[in-house]
N, C-alpha and C positions, 0 to 999 in steps of 0.2 A: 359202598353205601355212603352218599353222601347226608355228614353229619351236619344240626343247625341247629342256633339256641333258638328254641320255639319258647321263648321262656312266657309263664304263665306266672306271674307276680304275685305270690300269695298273702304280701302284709302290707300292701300298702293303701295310705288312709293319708286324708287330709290334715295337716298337723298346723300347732302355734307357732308364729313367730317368736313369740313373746309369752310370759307366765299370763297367764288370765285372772283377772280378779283378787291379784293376788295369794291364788293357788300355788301352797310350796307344799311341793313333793321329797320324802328322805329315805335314802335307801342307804340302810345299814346294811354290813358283809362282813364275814369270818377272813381272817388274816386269808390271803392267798400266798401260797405256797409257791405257785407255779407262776410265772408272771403271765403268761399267756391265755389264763384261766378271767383274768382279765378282760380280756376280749370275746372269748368264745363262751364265757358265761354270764359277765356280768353287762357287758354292752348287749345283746341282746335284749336286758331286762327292762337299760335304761332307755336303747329305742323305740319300747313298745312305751316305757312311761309321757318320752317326749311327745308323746301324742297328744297328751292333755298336757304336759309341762314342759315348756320349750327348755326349763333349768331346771332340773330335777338334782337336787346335792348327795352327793355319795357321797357318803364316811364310812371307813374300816371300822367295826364294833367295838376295840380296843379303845379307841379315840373318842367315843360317843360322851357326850356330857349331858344332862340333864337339860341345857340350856338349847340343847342342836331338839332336843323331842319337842317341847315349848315353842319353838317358831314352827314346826312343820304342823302340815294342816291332812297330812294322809304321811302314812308310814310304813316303808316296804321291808323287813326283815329277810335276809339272801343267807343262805348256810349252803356255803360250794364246795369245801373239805371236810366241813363239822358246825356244829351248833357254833354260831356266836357270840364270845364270851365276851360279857357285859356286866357293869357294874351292879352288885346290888341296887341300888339306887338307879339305876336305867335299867334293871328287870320291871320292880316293882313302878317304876311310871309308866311302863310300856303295857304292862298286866291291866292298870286301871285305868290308862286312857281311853277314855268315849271316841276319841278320832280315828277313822280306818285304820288298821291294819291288816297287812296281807305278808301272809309267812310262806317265805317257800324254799324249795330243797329239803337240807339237814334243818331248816330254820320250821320247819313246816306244823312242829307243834307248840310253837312259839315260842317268847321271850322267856331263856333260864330251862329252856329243854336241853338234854343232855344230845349227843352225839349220837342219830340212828344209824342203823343196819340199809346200807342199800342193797337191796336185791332188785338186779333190774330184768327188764322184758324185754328181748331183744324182738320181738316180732307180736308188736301188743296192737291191741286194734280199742282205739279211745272212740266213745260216745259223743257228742256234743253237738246241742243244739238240731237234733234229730238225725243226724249227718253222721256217719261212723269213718273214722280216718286211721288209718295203717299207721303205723309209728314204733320208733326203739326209745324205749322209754330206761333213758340211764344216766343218772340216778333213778329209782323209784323209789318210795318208802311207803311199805304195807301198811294203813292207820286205819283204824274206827274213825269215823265222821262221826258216830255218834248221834245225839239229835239234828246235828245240822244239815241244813240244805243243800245235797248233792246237786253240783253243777257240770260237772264232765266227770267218765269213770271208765274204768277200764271192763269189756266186753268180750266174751267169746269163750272164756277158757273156765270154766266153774262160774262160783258168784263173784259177781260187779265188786270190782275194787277203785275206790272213788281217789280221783284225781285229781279234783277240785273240788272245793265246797264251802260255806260260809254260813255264818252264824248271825244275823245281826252286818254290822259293821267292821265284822271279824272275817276274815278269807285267809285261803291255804289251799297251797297248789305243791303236791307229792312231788314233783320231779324240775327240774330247770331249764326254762325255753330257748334251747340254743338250735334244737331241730326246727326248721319252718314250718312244719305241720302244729307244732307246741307251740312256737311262737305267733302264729297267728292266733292259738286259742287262747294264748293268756291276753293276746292285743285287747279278743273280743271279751274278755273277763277282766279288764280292765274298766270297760265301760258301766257296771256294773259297781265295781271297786269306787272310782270316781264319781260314782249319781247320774250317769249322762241321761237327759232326756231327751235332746232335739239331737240324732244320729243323721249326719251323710245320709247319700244315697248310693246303693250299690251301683256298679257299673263299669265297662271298662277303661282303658288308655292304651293307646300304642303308640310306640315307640322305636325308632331307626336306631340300631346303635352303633357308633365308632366308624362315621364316614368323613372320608380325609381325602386328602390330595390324590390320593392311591387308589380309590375308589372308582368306581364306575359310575359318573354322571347322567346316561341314560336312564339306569335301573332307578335313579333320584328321581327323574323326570316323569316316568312310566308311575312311578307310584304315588307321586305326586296329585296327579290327573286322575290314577285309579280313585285315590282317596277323595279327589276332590269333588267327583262323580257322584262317588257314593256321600257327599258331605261328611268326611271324617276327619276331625283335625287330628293331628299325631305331632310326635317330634320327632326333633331330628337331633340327635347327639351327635356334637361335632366338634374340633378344634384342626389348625392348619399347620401343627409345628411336627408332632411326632406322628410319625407314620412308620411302620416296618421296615425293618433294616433291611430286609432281602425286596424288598419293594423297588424296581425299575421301570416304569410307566408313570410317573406322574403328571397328571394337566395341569395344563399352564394356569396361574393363580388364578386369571381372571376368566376364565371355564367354570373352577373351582365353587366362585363367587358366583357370577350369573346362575349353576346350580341351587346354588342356597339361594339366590332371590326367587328363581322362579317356583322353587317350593315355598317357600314364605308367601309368593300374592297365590297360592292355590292351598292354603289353609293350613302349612305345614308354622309347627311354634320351634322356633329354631333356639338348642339350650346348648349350653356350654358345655363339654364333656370333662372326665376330670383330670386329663392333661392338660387341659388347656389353662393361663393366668388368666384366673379374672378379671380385672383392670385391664391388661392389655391388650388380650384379644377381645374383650367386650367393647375396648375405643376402635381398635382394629376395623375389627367386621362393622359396627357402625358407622366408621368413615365408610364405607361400601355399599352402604345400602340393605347390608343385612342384620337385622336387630336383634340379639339375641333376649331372649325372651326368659330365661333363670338359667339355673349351671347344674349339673352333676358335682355334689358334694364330694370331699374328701376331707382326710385328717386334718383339723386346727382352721379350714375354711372361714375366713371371714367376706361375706358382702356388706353393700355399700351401709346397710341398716345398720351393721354392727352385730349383730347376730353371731355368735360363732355356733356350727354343725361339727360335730368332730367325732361321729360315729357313724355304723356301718352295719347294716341287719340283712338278715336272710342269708341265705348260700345257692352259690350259682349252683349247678347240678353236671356233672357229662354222664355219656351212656358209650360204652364201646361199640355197641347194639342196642336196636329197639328190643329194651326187655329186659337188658342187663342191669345189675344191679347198680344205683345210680352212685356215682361218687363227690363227694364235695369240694368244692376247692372257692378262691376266696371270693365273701360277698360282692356283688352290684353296689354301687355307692346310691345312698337317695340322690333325691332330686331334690336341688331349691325351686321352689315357682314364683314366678313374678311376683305373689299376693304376700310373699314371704312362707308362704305353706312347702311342707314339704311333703315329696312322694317318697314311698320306701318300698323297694324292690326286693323280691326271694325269686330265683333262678331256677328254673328246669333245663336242661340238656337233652336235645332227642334227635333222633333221624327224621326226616320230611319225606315221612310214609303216612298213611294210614293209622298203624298202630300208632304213629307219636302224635296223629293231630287227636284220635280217639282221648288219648292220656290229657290235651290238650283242655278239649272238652269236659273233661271229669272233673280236671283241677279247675275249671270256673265254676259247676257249677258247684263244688266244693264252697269255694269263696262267696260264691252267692250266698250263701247258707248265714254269714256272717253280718255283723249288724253294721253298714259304711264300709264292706270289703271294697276293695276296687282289684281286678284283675288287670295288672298291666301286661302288654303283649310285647316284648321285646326281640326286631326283626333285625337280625345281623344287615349290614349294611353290603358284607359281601354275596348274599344270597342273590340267585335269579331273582327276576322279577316274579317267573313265573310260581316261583316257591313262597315266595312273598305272599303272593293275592292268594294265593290257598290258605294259608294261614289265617290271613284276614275274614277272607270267607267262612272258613271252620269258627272262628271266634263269633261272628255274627250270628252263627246258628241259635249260639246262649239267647239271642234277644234280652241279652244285658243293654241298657242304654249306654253308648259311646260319649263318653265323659270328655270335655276341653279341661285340660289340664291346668288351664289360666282363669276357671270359674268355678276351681276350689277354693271354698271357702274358708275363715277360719275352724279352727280346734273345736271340736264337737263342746257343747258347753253342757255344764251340769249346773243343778240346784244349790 
């Protein structure tokens, strides 16, 4: 059975360059214990916040001073091992502040709550936005909402146990989005958090990935033409230095290149991948004639803006078999775009059958559901052609509009 990432992008959104309006975001967090906890729990949170805030400031809750709540203008409370311990005096301004806050995890019944009971749900099935989605909800923490307005909840098993919900100004989310099905719903309960009123449009993007010297320049060609047929811009993730060690066929550089140009004049937006230097292969391929158009981020990333990206959301996915139970291993890196926006990638893993393009289908229009989802479609660079344009084909079913990657806009803006 040949296996292929059919990947179907569940959190990516148009994002700031830059803070907006001067919009500061503060995400306070319980000592981590684990250094790794770091990444898998708390970068999650803050690449959903970068959406609206390209600098979103973390401080550990030990550290918090009276003067860090005073400059932020929204404030996000994180409890990954336990409540937050904070000072009397940054309880009680956290209590009385009028400004958003949104508590989640152990944090979830706010500033000066003690340390809850996770009991979690290893096969929970959450509500949201009319949309029911499968998920292991672990952490979870059983609360009363109370009077507040349930926004997501947990379904299927007795009565609804709410997952989300807010008060006012005030929001609280039971468990911590490090799974992509959660992480997409706290994206889209963000928007909410933040005021947004003029949201994106849904729709989707596709995307080439990791084609290099070693690749097959026809299948570039072929798809090139398919897409440009059907007027679809896509990208193409590339760089010319690191290519597979067991790799013995490489074209000659200037094959390599005429490649990349002839998809660039047939609609193709050619991006940096995240081997690649950006300086040098962006002078590089420009002496060439081919212009790379943004990069595939990674850790501590700076472009020409000055901008640094230095985080990583979603998780790629593999399947032994179509069916089997999916595994995770490390995220897609976003994408910078020329506008300064950035894309942000979550991975599926599947066979290039029936069954995986069906799964295909479901996760769009899953993402449909979502307020500025965009469904990216990420085609292995070593796939057939022919496996290729099925995929494409199966995505087009959604009659999602196909989105230019380079006419995303800025950061959704709120009141």
């Amino acid at each position: 059975m040949l296996l292929a990432l059919i990947a179907v992008i569940g959190l990516p959104f148009a994002l700031a360059a830059g803070t907006e309006g001067g919009r500061k975001t503060l995400l306070v967090y319980d000592t981590i214990a684990k250094p790794f906890s770091l990444m898998n729990e708390i970068d999650p949170i803050l690449m959903g916040l970068t959406r609206f805030d390209a600098e979103p400031e973390k401080i550990e809750a030990a550290k918090l001073q009276a003067s860090d709540i005073e400059r932020a203008d929204f404030i996000v409370l994180v409890g990954v091992g336990g409540s937050p311990t904070l000072s009397p005096d940054c309880i009680r301004m956290l209590q009385r502040a009028k400004k958003p806050l949104l508590c989640v995890g152990h944090a979830v019944n706010g500033p000066g709550s003690g340390t809850l009971k996770n009991q979690p749900i290893q096969k929970a099935v959450v509500d949201y936005r009319e949309t029911t989605w499968p998920v292991r909800l672990d952490p979870f923490f059983r609360l009363s909402a109370g009077e507040s307005q349930i926004l997501s909840q947990v379904v299927g098993g007795g009565a609804p146990l709410p997952l989300a919900w807010r008060s006012g100004n005030r929001f609280a989310f039971a468990s911590l989005p490090g799974e992509p099905v959660l992480a997409m719903i706290f994206s889209d309960l963000l928007l909410d958090f933040y005021g947004v009123k003029n949201i994106p449009s849904t729709g989707l993007v596709f995307m080439l990935d990791d084609y290099h010297p070693a690749s097959d320049p026809s299948m570039l060609r072929r798809l090139s033409d398919y897409m440009a047929y059907k007027h679809i811009p896509f990208i193409v993730l590339t760089q010319s230095r690191d290519v597979p060690a067991d790799a013995t066929d490489l074209m000659p550089r200037e094959t390599y290149l005429d490649s990349l140009r002839y998809a660039q004049a047939r609609g193709a937006r050619i991006f940096l991948d995240a081997s690649a230097d950006p300086v040098l292969d962006r002078e590089s391929f420009s002496a060439d004639g081919v212009i790379p158009m943004g990069a595939e981020s990674r850790p501590t990333i700076s472009i020409e803006s000055g901008d640094n990206f230095t985080l990583y959301v979603g998780s790629r996915y593999f399947q032994d078999t179509p069916g089997s139970d999916p595994v995770p291993y490390r995220s897609h890196a976003p994408l910078l775009l020329a506008n300064g926006g950035v894309l942000l990638p979550a991975n599926i893993l599947g066979g290039m059958d029936g069954i995986a393009l069906d799964e295909v289908r479901k996760n769009i229009g899953q993402i449909a559901r979502l307020r500025g989802g965009v469904a990216g479609i990420v085609m292995p660079a070593w796939l057939p052609f022919q496996h290729v344009r099925d995929l494409v084909d199966a995505c087009l079913q959604s009659a999602l509009p196909v989105i230019d990657p380079l006419g995303f806009g800025p950061n959704p803006d709120s009141q």
